[in-house]
N, CA, C and O of each residue as an XYZ file, in Angstrom:
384
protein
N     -45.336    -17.994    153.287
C     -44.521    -18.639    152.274
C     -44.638    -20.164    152.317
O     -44.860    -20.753    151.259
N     -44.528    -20.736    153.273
C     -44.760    -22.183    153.500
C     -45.761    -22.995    152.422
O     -45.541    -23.944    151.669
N     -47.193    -22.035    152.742
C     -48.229    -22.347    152.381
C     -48.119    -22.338    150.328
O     -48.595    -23.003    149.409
N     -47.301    -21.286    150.469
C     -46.931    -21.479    148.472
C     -46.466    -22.497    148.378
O     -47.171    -23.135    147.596
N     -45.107    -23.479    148.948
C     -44.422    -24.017    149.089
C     -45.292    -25.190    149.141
O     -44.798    -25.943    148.302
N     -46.227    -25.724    149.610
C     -47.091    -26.974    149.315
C     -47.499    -26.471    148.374
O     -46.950    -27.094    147.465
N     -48.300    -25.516    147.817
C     -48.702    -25.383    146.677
C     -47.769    -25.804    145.378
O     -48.206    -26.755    144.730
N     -47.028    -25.444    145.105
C     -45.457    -25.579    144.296
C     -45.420    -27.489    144.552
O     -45.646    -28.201    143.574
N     -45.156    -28.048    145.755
C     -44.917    -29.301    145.779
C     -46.055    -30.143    145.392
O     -45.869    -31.326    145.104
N     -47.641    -29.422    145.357
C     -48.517    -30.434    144.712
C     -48.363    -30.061    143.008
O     -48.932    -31.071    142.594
N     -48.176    -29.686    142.389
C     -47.911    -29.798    140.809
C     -46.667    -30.944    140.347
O     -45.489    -31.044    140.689
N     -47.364    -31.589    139.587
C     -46.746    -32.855    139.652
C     -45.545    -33.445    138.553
O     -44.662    -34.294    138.676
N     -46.043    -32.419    137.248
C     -45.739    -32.552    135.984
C     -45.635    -31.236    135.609
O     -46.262    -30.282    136.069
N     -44.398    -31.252    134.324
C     -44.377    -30.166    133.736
C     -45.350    -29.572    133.252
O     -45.451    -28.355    133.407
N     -46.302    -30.304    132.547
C     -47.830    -29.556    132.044
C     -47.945    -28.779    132.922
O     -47.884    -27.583    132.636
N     -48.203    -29.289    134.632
C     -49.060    -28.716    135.681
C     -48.281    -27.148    135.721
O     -48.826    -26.045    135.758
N     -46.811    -27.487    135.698
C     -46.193    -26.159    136.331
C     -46.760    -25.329    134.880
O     -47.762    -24.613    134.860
N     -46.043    -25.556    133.934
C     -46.579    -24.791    132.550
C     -47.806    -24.132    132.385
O     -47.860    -22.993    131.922
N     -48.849    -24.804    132.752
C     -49.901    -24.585    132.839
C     -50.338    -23.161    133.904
O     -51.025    -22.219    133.510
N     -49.852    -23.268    135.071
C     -50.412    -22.433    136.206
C     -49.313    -21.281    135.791
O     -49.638    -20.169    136.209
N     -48.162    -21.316    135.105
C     -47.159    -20.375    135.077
C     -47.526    -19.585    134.076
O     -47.504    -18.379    134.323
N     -48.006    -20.073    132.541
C     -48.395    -19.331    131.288
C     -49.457    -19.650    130.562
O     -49.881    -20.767    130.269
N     -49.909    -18.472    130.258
C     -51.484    -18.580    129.328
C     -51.214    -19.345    128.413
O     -50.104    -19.727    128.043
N     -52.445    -19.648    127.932
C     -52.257    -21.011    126.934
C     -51.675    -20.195    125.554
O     -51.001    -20.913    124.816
N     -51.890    -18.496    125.029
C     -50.992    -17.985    124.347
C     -49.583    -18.212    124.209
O     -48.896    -18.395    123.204
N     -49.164    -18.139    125.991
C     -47.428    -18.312    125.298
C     -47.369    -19.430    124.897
O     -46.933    -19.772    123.797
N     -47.951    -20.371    126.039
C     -47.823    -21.618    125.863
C     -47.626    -22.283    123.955
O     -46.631    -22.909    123.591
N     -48.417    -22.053    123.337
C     -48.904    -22.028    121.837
C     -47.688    -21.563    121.211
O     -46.994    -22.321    120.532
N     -47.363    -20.200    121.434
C     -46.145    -19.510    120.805
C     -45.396    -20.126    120.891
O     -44.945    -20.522    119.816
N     -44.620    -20.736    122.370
C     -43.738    -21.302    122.439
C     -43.532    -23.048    121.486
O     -42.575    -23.369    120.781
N     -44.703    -23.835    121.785
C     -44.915    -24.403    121.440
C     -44.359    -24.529    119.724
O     -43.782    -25.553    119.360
N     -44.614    -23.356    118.745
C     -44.883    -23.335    117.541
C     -43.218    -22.745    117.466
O     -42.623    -23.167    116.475
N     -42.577    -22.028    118.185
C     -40.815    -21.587    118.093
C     -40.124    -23.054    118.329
O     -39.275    -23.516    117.566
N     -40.487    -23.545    119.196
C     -39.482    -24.941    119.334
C     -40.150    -25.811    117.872
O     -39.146    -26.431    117.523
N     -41.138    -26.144    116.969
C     -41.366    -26.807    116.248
C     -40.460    -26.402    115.013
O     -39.886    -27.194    114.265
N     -40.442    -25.079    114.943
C     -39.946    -24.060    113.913
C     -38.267    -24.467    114.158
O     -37.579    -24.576    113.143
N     -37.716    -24.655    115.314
C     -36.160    -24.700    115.686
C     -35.716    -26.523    115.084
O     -34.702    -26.966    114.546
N     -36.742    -27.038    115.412
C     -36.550    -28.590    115.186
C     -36.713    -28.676    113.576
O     -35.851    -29.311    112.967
N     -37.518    -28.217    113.027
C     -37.794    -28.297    111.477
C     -36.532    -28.077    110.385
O     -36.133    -28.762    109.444
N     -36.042    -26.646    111.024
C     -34.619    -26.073    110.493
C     -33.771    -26.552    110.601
O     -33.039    -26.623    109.614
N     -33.399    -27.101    111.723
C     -32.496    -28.094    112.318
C     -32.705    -29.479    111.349
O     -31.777    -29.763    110.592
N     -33.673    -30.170    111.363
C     -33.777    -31.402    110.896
C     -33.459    -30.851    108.919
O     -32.588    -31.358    108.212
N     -34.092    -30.138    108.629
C     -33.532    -29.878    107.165
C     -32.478    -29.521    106.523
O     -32.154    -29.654    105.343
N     -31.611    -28.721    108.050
C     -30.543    -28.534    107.427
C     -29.501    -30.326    107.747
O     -28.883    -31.044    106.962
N     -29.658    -30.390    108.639
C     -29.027    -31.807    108.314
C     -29.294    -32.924    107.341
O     -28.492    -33.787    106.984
N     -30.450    -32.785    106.998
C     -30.848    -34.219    106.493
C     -30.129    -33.768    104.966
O     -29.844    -34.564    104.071
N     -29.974    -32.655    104.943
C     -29.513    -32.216    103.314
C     -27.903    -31.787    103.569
O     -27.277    -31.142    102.729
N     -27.327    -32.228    104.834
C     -26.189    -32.164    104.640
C     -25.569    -31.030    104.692
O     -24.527    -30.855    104.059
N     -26.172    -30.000    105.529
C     -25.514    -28.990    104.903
C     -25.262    -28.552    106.760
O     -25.990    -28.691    107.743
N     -23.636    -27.894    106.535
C     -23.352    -27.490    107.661
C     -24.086    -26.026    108.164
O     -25.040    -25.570    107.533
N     -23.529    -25.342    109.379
C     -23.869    -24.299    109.495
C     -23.484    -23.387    109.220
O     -24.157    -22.356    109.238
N     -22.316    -23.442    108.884
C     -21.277    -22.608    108.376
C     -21.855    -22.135    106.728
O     -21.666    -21.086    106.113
N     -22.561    -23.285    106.368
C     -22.411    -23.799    104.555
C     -24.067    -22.811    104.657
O     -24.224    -21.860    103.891
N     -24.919    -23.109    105.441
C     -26.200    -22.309    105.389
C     -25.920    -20.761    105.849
O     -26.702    -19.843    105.603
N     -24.545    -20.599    106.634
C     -24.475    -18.550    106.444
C     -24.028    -18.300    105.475
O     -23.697    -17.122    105.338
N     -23.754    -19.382    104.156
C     -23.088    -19.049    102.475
C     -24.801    -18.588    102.090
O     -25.447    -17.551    102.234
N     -25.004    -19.512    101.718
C     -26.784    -19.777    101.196
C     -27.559    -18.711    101.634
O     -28.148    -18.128    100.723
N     -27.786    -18.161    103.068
C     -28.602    -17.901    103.199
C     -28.310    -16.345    103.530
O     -29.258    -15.559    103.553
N     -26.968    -15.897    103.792
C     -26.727    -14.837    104.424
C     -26.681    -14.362    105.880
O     -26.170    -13.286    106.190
N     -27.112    -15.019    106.567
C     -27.520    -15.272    108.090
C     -26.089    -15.811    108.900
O     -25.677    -16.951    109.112
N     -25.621    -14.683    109.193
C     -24.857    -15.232    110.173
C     -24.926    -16.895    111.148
O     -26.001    -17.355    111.535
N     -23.694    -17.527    111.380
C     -23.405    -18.656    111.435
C     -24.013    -18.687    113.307
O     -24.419    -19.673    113.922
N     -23.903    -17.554    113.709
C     -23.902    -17.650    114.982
C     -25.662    -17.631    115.767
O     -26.184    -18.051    116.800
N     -26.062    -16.906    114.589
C     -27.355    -16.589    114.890
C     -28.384    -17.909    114.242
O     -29.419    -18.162    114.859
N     -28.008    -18.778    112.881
C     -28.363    -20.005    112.894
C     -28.430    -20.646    113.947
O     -29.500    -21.224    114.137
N     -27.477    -20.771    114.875
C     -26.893    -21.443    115.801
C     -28.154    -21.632    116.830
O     -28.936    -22.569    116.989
N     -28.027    -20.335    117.471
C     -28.963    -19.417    118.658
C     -31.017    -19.824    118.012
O     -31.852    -20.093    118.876
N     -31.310    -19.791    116.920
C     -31.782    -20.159    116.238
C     -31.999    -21.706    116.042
O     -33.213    -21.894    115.973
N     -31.478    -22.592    115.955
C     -31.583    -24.197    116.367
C     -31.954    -24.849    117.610
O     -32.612    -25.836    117.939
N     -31.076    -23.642    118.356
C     -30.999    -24.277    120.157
C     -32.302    -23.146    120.912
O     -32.649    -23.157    122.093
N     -32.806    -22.279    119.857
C     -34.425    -21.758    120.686
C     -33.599    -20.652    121.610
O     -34.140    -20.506    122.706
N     -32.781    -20.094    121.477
C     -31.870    -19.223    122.298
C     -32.130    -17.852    122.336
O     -31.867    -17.005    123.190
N     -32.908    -17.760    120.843
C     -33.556    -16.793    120.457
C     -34.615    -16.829    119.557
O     -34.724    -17.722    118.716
N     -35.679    -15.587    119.726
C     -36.348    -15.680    119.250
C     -36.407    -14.626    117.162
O     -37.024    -13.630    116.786
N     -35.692    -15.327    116.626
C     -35.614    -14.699    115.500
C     -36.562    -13.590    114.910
O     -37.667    -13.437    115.432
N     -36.143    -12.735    113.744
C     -37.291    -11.648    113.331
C     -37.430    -12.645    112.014
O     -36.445    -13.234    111.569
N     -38.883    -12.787    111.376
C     -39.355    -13.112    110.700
C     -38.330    -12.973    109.283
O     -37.732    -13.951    108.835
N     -38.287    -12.300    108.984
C     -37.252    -11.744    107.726
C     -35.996    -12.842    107.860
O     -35.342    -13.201    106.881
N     -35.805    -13.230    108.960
C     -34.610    -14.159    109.121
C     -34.727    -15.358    109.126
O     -33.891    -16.045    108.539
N     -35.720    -15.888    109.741
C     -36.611    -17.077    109.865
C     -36.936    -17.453    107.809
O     -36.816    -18.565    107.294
N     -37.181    -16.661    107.358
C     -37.543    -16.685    105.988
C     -35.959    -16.682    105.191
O     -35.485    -17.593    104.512
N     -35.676    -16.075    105.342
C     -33.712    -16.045    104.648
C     -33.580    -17.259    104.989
O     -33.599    -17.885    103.929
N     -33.414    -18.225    106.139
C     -32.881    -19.693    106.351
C     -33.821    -20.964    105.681
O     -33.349    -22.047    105.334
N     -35.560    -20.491    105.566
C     -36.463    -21.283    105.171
C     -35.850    -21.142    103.530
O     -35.296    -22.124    103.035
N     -35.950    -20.235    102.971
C     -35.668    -20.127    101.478
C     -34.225    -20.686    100.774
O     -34.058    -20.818     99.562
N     -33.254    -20.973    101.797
C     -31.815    -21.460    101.576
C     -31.757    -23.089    101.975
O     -30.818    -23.878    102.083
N     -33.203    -23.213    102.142
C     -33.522    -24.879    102.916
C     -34.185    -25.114    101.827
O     -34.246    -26.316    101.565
N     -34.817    -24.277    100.936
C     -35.399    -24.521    100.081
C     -37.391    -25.250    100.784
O     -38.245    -26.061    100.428
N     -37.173    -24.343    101.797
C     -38.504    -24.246    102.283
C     -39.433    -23.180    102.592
O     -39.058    -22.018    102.748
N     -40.291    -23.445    102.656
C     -41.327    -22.444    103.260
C     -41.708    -22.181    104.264
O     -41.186    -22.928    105.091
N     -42.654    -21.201    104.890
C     -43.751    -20.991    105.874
C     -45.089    -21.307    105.432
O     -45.777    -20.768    104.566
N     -45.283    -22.110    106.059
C     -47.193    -22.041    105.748
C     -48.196    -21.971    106.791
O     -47.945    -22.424    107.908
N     -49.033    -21.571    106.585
C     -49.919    -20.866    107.733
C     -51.203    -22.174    107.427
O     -51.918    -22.423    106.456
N     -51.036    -22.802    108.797
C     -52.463    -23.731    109.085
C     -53.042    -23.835    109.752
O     -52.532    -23.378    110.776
N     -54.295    -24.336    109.980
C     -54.995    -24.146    111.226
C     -53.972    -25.125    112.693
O     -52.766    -25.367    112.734
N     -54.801    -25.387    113.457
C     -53.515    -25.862    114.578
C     -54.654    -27.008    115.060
O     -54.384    -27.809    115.955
């Protein structure tokens, strides 16, 4: 165990740990859920609209917006799309 234990203490940076912990798949996934949480987040504010006011709009429970902003969960597509369409946004598929 020791010997893990220097191993563990030479990684220096989050990359490093990230890196040796998950394939560059999750890595990516994850990557593209937190962009997706910040986007929703930033649109629903910048337009003023509470969270409460986007489970009117969109149908989506207030709680699961919520869980949904803070990356708490990972939403089903169908839902992700109910909050994009009440933002008066889309999904678009691009290269990366």
């Amino acid at each position: 165990m020791p010997e893990k234990n220097k191993y563990i203490e030479s990684l220096t940076s989050w990359d490093d740990v990230k890196n040796e912990l998950f394939t560059p798949e999750e890595i990516a996934a994850s990557d593209l859920q937190v962009e997706l949480m910040i986007q929703i987040a930033r649109a629903r504010k910048e337009n003023g609209i509470t969270q409460k006011k986007l489970e009117e709009m969109s149908g989506v429970k207030q709680p699961v917006i919520a869980r949904m902003e803070t990356g708490s969960t990972s939403p089903r597509l169908d839902t992700v799309m109910k909050v994009l369409a009440a933002l008066g946004k889309k999904l678009t598929i691009t290269d990366l």
